[in-house]
C-alpha positions in Angstrom: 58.5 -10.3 118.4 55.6 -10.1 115.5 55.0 -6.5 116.0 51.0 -7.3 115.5 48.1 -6.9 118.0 46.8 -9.5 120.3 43.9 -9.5 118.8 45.2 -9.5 115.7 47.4 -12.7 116.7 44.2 -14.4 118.1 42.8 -13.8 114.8 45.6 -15.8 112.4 46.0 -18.4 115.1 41.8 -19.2 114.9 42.6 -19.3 111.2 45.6 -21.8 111.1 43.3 -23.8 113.9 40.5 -24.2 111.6 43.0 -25.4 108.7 44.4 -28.4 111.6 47.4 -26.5 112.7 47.8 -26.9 116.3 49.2 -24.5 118.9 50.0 -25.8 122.7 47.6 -25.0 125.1 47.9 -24.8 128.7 45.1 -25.8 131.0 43.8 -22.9 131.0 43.5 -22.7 126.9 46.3 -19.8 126.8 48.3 -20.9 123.5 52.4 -21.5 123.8 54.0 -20.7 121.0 57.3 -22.8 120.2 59.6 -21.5 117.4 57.7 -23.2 114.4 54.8 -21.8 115.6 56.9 -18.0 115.0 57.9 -19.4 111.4 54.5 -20.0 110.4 52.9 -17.2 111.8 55.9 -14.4 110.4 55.9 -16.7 106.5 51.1 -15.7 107.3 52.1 -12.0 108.2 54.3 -11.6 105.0 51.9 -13.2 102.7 49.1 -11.0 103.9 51.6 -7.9 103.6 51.0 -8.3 99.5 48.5 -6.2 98.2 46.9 -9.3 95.9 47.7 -11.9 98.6 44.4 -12.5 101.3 43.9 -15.1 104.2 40.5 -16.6 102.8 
């Protein structure tokens, strides 16, 4: 769907997280993403894909 690694993915969510965006959680802490959740993530993926652009 995002074509990235897990750990990659586990990465940009920790990020958003620490900025007060919130994924689901189950009771087991495993995040649910709902379609939102795929916006945001693809609109952070293509602002990191520019060469100027970084996450910090």
């Amino acid at each position: 769907m995002l074509k990235i690694q897990e750990s990659t993915l586990r990465k940009y969510c920790i990020l958003l997280e620490e900025q007060g965006f919130h994924f689901h959680k189950n009771e087991h802490g495993h995040r649910g993403f709902l379609d939102n959740d795929v916006i945001t993530l693809r609109k952070l993926i293509e602002i990191k894909s520019h060469p100027d652009m970084t996450l910090k």
